[in-house]
C-alpha positions in Angstrom: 57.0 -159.9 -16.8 59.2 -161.8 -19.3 61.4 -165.1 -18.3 64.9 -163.3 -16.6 68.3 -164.7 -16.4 68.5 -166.3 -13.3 70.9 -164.6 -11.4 71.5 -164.8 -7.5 73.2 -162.7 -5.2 76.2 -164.6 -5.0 76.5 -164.8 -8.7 78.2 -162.2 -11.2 76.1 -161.6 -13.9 77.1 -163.2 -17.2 79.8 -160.7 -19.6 79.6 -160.6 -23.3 82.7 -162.7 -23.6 80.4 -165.4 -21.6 77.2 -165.1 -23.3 79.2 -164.9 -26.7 80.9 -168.5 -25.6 77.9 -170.0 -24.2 75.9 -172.4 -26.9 72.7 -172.1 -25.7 72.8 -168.2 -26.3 70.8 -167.7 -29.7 72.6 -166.1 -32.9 70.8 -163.5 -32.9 71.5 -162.5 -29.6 75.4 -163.0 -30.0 74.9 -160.5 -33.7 73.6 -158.1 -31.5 76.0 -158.1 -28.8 79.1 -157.9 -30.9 77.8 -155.0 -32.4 76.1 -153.0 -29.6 79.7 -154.0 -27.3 81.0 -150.9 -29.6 78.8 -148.9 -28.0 77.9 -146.5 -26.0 77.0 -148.6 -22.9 74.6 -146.3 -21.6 72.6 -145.7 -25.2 72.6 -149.5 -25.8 71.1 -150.0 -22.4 68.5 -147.3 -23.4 67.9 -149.3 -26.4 67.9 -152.5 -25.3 65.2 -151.7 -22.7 62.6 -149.8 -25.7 63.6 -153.3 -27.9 62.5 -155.8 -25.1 59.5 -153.5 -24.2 58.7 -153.4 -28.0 58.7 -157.3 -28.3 57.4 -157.9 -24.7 54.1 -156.0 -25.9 54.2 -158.2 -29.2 54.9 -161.8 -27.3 51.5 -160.1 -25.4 49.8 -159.5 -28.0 50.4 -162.7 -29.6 49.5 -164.8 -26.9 46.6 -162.8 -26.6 45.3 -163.6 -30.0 45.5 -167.5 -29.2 43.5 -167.5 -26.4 
């Protein structure tokens, strides 16, 4: 469900600093990230998962409209 970074066994998953340097990460995204990398990491987690539930269901829902 949902497009994934693509990450394989034999590679590290990408760290703030590298998404935060990387130009094809969106604005918003980055916005996000310097904030939430204040946080508490196991509260932003929790959050982050609800937010992409929450927009996952409404990318559903909008696609399901079109068709």
């Amino acid at each position: 469900m949902g497009d994934r970074l693509p990450i394989s066994p034999m590679t590290p998953p990408p760290t703030v600093a590298d998404l935060l340097m990387d130009p094809a990460v969106s604005h918003a995204l980055k916005a996000v990230l310097r904030v939430w990398e204040l946080r508490d990491p196991v509260d932003a987690a929790k959050d982050a998962r609800l937010l992409a539930d929450l927009l996952e269901r409404r990318a559903d829902e909008a696609i399901s409209w079109t068709i």
